[in-house]
C-alpha positions as CSV (number, residue, x, y, z in Angstrom):
1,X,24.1,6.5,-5.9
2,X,22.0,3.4,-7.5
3,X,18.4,4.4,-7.5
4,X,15.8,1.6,-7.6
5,X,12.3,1.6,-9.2
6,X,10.8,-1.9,-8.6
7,X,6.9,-2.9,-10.2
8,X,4.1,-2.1,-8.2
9,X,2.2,-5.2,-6.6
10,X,-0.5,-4.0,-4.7
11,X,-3.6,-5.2,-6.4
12,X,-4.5,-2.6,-9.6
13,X,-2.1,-0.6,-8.6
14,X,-0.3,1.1,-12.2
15,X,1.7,3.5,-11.1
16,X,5.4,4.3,-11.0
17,X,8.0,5.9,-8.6
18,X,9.9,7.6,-11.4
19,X,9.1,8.5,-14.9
20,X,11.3,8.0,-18.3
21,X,12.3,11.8,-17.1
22,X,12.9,10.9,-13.6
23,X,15.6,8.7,-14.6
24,X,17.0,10.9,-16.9
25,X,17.8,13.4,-14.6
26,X,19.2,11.2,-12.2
27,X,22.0,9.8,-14.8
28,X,23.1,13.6,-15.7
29,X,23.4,14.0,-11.9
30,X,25.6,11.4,-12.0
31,X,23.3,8.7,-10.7
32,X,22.6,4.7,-11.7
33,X,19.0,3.7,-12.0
34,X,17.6,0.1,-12.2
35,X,14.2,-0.4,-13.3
36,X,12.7,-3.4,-12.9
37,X,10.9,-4.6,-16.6
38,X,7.3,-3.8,-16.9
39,X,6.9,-1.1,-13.9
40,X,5.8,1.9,-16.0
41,X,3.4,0.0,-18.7
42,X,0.8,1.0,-16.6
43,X,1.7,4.4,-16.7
44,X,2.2,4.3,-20.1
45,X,6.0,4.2,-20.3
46,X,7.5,1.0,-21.8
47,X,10.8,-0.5,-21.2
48,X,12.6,0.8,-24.0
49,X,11.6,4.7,-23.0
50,X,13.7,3.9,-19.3
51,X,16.1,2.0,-21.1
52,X,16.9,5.1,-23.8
53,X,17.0,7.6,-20.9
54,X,19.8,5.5,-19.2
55,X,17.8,3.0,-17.0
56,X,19.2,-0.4,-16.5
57,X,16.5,-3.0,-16.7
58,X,16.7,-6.1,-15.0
59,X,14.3,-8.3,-14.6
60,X,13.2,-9.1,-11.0
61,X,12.1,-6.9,-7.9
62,X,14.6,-8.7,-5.8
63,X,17.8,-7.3,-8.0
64,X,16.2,-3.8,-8.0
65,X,16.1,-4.3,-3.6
66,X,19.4,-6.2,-3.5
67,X,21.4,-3.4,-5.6
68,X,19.8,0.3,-5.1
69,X,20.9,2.0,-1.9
70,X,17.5,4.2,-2.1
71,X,14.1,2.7,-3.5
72,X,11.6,4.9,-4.5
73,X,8.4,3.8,-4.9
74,X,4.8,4.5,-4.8
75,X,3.0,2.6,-2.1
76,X,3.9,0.8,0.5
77,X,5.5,-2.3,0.8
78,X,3.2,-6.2,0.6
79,X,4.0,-8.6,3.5
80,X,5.7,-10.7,0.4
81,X,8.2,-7.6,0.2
82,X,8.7,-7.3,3.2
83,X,12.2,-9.9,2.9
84,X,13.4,-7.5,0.5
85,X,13.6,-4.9,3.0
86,X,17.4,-4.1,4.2
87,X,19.2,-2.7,6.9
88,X,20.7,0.8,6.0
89,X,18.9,1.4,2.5
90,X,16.7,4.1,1.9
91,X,13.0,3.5,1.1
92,X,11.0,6.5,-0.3
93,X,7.5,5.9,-1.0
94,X,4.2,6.5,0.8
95,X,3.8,4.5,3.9
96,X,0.5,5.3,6.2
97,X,2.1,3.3,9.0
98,X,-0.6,4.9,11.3
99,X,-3.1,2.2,9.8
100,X,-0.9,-0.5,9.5
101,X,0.9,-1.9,12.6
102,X,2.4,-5.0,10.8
103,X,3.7,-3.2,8.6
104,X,5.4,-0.8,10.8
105,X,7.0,-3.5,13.0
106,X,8.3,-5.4,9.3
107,X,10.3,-1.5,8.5
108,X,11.9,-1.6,12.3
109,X,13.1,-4.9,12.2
110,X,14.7,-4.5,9.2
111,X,16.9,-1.5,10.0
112,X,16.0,-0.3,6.5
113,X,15.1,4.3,6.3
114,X,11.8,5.0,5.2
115,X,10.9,8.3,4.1
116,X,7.3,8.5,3.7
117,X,6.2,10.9,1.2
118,X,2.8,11.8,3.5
119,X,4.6,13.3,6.3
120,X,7.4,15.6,4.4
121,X,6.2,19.4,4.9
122,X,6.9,22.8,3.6
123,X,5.3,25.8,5.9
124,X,2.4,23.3,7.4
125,X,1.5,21.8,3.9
126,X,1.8,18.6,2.8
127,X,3.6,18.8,-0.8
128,X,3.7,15.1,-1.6
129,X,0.2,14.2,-0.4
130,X,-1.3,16.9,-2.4
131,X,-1.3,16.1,-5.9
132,X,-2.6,12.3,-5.0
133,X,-5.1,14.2,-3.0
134,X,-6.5,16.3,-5.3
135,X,-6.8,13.4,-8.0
136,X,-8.7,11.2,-5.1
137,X,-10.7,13.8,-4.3
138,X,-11.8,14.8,-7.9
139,X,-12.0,10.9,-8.0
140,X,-14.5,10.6,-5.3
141,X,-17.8,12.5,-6.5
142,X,-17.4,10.1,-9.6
143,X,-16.8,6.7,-8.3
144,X,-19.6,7.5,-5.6
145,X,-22.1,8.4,-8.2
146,X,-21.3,5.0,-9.9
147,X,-21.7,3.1,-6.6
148,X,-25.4,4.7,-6.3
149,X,-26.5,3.2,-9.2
150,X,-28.9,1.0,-8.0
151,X,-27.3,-2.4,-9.9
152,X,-24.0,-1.4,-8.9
153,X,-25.9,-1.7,-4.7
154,X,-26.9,1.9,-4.6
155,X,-30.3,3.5,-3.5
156,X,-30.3,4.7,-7.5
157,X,-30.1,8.1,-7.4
158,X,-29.1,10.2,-10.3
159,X,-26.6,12.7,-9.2
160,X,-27.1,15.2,-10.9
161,X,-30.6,15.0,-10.9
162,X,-33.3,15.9,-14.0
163,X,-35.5,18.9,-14.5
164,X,-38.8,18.5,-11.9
165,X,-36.3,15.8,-9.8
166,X,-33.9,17.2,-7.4
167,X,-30.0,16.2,-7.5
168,X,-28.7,14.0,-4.9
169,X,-27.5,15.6,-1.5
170,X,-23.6,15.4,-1.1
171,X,-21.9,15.4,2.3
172,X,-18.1,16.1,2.6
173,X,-16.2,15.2,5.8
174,X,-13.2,17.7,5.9
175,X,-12.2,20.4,3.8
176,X,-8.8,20.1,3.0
177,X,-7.5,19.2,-0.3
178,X,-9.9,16.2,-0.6
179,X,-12.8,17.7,0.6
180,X,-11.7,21.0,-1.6
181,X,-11.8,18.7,-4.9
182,X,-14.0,16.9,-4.1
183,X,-16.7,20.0,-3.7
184,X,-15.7,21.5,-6.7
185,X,-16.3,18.0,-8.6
186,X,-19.5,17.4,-7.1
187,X,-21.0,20.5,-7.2
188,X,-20.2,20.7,-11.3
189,X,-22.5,17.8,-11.2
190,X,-25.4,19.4,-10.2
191,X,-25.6,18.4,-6.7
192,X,-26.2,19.5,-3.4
193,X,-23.5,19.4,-1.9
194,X,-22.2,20.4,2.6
195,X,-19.0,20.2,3.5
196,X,-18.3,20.2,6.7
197,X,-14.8,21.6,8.5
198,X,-13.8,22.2,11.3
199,X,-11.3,25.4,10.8
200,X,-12.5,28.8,11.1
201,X,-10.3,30.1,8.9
202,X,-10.6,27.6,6.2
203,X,-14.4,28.0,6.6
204,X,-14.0,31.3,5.0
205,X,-11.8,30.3,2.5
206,X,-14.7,27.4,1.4
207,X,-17.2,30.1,1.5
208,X,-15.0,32.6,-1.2
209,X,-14.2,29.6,-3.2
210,X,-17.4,27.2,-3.7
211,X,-20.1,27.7,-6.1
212,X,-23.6,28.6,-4.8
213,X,-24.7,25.0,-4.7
214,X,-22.2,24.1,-2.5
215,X,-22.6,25.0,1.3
216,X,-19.5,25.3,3.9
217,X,-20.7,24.5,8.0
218,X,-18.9,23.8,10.6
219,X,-18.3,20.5,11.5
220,X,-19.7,19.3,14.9
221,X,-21.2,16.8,16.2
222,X,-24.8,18.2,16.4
223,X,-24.5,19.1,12.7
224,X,-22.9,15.9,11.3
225,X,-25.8,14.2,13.0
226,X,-28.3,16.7,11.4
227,X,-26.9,16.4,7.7
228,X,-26.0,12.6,7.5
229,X,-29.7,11.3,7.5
230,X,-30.2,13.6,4.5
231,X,-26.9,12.4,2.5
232,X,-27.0,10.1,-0.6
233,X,-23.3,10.0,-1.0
234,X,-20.9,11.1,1.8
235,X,-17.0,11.5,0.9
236,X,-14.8,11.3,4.0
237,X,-11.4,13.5,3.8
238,X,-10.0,13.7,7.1
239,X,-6.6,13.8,7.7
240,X,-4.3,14.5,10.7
241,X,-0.6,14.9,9.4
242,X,0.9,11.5,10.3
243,X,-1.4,9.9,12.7
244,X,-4.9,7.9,12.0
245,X,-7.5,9.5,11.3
246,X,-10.5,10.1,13.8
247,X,-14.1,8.1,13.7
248,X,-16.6,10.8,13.2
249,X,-19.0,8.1,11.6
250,X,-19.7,5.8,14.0
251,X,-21.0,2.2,13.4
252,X,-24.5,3.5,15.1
253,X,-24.8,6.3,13.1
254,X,-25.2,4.3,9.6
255,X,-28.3,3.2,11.0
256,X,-29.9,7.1,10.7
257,X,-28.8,7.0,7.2
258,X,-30.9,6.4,3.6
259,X,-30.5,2.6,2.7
260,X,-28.3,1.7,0.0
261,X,-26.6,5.2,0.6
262,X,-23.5,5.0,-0.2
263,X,-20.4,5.8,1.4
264,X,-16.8,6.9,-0.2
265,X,-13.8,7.1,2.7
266,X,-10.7,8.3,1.1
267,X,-9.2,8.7,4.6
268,X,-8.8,4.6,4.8
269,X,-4.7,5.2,4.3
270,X,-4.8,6.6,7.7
271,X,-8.0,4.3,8.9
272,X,-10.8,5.5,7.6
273,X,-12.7,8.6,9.3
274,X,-15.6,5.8,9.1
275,X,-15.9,3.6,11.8
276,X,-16.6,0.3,9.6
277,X,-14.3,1.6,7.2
278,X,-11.7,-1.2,5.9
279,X,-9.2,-1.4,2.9
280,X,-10.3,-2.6,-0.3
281,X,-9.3,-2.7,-3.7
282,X,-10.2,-1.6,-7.6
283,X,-10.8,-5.2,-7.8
284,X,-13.7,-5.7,-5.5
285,X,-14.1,-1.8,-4.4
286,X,-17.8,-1.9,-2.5
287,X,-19.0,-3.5,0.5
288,X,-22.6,-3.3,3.2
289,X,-22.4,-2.9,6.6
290,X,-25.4,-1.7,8.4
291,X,-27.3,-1.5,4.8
292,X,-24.6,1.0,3.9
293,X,-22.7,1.1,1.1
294,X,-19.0,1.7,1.5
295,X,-16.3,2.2,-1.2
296,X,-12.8,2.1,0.8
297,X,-10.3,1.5,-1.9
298,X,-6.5,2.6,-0.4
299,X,-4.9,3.4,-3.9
300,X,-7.7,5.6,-5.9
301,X,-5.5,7.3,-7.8
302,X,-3.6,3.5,-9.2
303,X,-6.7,3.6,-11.6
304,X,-5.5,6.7,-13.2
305,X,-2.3,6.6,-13.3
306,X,-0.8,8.3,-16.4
307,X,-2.7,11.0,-14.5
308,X,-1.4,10.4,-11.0
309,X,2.1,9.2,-12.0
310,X,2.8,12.8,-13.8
311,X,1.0,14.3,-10.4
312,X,3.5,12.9,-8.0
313,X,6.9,12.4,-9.8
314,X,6.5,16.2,-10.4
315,X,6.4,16.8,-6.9
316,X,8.6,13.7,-5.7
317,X,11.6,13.9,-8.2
318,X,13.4,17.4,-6.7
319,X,13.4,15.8,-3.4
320,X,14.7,12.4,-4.4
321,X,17.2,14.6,-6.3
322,X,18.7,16.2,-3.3
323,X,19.0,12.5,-1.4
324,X,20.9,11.5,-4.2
325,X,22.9,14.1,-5.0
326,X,23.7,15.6,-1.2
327,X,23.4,12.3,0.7
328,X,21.0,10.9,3.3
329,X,22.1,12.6,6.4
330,X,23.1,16.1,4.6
331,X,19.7,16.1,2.5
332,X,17.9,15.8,5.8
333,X,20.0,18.1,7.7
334,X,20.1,20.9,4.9
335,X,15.8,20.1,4.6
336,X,13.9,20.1,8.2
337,X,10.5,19.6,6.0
338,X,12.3,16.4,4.2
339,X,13.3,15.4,7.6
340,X,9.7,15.2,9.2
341,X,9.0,12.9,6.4
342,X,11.7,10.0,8.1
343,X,8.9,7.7,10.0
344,X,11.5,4.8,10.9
345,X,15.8,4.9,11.4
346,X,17.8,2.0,11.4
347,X,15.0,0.5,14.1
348,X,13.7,3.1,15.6
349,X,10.5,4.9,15.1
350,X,10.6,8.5,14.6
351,X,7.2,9.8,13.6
352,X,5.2,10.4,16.5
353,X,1.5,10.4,14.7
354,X,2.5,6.4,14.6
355,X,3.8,6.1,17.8
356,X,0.5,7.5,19.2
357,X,-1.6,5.6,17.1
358,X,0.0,2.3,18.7
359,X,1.6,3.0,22.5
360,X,4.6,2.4,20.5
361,X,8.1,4.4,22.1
362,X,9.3,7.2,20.0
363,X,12.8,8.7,19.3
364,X,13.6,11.8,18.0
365,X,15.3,11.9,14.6
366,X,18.6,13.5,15.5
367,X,18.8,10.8,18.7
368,X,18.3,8.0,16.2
369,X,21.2,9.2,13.7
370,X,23.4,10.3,16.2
């Protein structure tokens, strides 16, 4: 199989799809990788490393689309990419087509496979999402202290606070992996930090797990209404496997907050858990609305990504390994977790999250391949 690992365009975005590694494990699988020039210098691979572990280079995105029967990349694809996009060929990357409708529409009508690396599971869990969620969740605590310095448009609080000053008051939406890394980052701070979740179950695992300045409660209506006034910095990490992610901050709600309190919504892949949540980048990362502060940039972990791109090729390579080596339709068979990760077929949708999230018809994967 040709395996194709075109640049990342999405704006800061320095990650890779496969490492100097990946590609080396591909060619003694008997594989053929083309790399497009300049895709891992980000990362901190140069051409030369690809090109010793067997890669071909060539030198524009188009030849890596036009030749590779399976793409894998990081993110997902730019309307400007979106020609490149073939019928039959396999695209693995993430894809959050919950929050993007255009983009959804652009995969179907172009017949191409896209595997989204969000939606693959193993026993409930998310294997592919995980690493990228613990390094945007540890990412969080620290890009939202910056945005509270008061030039940078917070209220300028100090975090961590100062002896006779107390530390700032954290407020985590959702204690999953995010909201998991996010605690234990912003309570080694010094902060004050309440996270709230909804499960039961996990409850008591935040409760065995955080340090004493870190506070697990239930997450309800009555008490996100009762904590938000009191938060400097609130970190939204909800997540509902496939589909977009609920509003619990409403545009009305801001108005009970601190001004200048600052927001960070890691959930804006899937929409934002934030009402005025919208996408923006490592470029211009910060906006106001309702005197808020929001930081809603949908590729945190591009900024790190020597960190990030060793995170998810660990996790993404054995899979992309068993597309390659077994076949599409055998590799999906043989995997029913791979499987759940196959959001569009050949023109038909088959992830249900995004067919909720837009009244759009649905087909079930084995319908769609049969």
């Amino acid at each position: 199989m040709f395996i194709g690992v075109p640049k990342e365009i999405k704006n800061n975005e320095y990650r890779v799809g496969v490492t100097p590694s990946g590609v080396w494990a591909f060619c003694q699988h008997g594989h053929q990788v083309l790399v497009e020039r300049g895709a891992g210098l980000g990362s901190g691979f140069t051409d030369e490393a690809y090109s010793a572990r067997g890669a071909e280079l060539v030198h524009q995105a188009s030849d890596v689309w036009r030749r590779a029967d399976m793409v894998i990349k990081v993110k997902e694809p730019l309307p400007s990419e979106y020609s490149l996009l073939q019928e039959g060929k396999v695209l693995f990357t993430y894809l959050h087509l919950a929050a993007d409708r255009t983009l959804t529409e652009a995969l179907l009508e172009s017949g191409i496979i896209g595997i989204a690396y969000e939606t693959v599971e193993v026993g409930g869990s998310l294997p592919l999402l995980t690493p990228m969620s613990e390094v945007a969740g540890r990412m969080a605590p620290l890009v939202g202290a910056c945005a509270l310095l008061y030039p940078n448009g917070g209220l300028g609080r100090l975090v961590s606070g100062v002896p006779g000053v107390a530390p700032a008051d954290v407020l985590i939406l959702g204690g999953g992996i995010v909201g998991l890394n996010a605690a234990k980052v912003a309570a080694g701070t010094g902060a004050r930090v309440t996270l709230l979740e909804i499960s039961p179950k996990r409850l008591a695992y935040l409760d065995d797990v955080l340090p004493a300045n870190c506070s697990a409660v239930y997450s309800d209506r009555g008490n996100l209404e009762h904590y938000l006034p009191m938060a400097d910095l609130v970190i939204g990490g909800v997540l509902l496997h496939g589909a977009r992610a609920p509003h619990l901050i409403t545009r009305d709600m801001l108005c009970d907050m601190k001004p200048r309190a600052v927001i960070v919504d890691v959930s804006v892949d899937q929409g934002g858990c934030v009402e005025t949540t919208r996408p923006t980048t490592h470029e211009s990362p910060t906006y106001y609305e309702e005197g808020i502060l929001h930081y809603c940039v949908a590729n945190m972990p591009g900024a790190v990504p020597q960190t990030s791109t060793a995170a998810l090729t660990s996790v993404t390579l054995p899979y992309a390994l068993r597309l390659a080596d077994k076949g599409l339709e055998a590799a999906l068979r043989d995997d029913p977790g791979l499987a759940l990760g196959v959001n569009v077929w050949r023109g038909r949708l088959t992830c249900n999250g995004v067919a909720e999230s837009f009244g759009m018809a649905c087909s079930t994967l084995e319908a769609a391949v049969a």
